[in-house]
N, C-alpha and C positions, 0 to 999 in steps of 0.2 A: 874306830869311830862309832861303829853301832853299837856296839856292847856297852861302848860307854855312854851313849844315850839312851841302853835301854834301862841301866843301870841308874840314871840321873831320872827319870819315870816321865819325862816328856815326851818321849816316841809313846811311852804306853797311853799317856793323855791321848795322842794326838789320833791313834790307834782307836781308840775305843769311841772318841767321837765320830771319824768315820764309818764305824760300826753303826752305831745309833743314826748317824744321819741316811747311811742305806737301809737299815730298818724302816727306817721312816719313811720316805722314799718310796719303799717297796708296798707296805700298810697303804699309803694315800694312795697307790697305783691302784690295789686292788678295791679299795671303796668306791674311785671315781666309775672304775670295771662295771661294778656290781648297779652303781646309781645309775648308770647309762644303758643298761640293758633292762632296770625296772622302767625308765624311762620309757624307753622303746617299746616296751609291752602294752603298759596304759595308754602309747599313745594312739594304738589301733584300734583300742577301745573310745576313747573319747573321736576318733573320727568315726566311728561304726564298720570303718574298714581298712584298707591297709594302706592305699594311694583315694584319696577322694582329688576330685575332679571339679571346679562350679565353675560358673559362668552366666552373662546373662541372656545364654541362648542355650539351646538343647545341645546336646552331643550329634553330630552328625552320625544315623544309623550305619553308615559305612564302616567308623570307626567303632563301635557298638559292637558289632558282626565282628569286625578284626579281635577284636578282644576276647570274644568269646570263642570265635577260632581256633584263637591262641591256650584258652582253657583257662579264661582266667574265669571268675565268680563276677555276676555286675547284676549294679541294683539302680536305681535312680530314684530320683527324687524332687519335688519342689519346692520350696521354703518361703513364706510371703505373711504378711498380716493383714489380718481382715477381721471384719464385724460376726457374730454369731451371734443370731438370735433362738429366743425361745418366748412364745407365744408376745408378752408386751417388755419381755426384756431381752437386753443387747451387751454386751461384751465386748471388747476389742482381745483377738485370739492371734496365735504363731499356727500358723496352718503346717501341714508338713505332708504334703500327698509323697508316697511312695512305690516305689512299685516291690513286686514280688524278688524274695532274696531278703529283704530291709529286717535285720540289720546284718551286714560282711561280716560283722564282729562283734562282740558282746551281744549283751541280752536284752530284748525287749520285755518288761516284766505288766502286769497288770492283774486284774483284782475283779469279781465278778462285780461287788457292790463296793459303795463308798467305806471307808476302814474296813476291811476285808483282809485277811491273809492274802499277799501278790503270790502270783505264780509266772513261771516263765512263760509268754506267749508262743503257738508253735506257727502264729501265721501273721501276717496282717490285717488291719479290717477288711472284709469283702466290700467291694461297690454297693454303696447306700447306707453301708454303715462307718461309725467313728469311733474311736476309741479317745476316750478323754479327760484334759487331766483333772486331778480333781478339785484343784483352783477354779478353774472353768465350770466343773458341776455346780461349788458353790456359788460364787458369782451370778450363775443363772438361776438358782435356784431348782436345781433339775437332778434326776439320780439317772439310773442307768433304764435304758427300755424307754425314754426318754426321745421327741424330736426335736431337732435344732433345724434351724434355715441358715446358709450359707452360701449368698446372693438368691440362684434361683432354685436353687439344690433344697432337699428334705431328706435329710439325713437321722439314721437311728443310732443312737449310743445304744452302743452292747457291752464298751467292758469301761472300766478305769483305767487311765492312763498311770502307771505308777512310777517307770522307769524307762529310759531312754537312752542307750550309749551314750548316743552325740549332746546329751543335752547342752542348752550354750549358759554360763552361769553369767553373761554378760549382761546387757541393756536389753538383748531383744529374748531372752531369757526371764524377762519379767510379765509378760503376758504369757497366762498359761497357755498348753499346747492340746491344740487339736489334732488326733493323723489320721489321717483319712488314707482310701487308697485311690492312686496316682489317674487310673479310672475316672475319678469323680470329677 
């Protein structure tokens, strides 16, 4: 029976397309592999960490302390839009106070002056100062060494804001970004 099917070449057909179809099979296995572990990479970068957390109240310091207990890295942060001003002009900005740590993941980048070479930030702004983008510079008409008002605050831009893990390319991504630190 087999010899003479393999001799009549439909076992070889039928052979050789299961061949091909576990080739294929095997190929699609490892691409979807490869796309889902690029995936996973980029995505701790677009949240600036590895589990982010929101809500519209503070983390309870209890659980804050558990966490760093535990040895994990933790950073916080606030996100809100508001008015910036600079002397008789105003803005609508994405504020983004932080605290120390920011960012878990990827790099914060920024620029001494307006079109400047970026360089990686090694901190966040200190209290009283902002770093800011350079939407927001234009807008106000203002460069760096520059003070803004925001509500009762006087704050000093020191760098350019050029780069942001988490940046959001959404809706509320379209008012440039002020970050300030979480202090302020």
């Amino acid at each position: 029976g087999i010899l003479r099917e393999l001799r009549a070449g439909e076992l070889l057909v039928l052979m050789a397309a299961l061949s091909i179809a576990v080739a294929s099979m095997t190929a699609i296995g490892f691409l979807t592999d490869r796309i889902s572990r690029a995936v996973a990479l980029q995505a701790t970068e677009v949240l600036a960490a590895d589990l982010r957390l929101s809500g519209g109240r503070p983390l309870a310091a209890a659980r804050l302390a558990e966490a760093q207990e535990a040895g994990l890295e933790t950073s916080y942060g606030i996100n809100f839009p508001s008015v910036v001003f600079s002397e008789q002009t105003s803005t609508l900005a994405a504020l983004k106070a932080v605290s120390a740590g920011y960012p878990l993941r990827g790099e914060l980048r920024i620029a001494d002056r307006l079109f400047e070479t970026p360089r990686l930030a090694e901190q966040i702004p200190a209290p009283g100062t902002v770093y800011a983008d350079a939407a927001l510079l234009a807008r106000l008409g203002i460069d760096v060494g520059a003070q803004i008002e925001v509500g009762a605050l006087v704050l000093t831009v020191t760098q350019v804001l050029v780069y942001r893990p988490d940046q959001n390319p959404g809706f509320s991504g379209l008012a440039p970004t002020l970050l300030m630190h979480v202090d302020d």
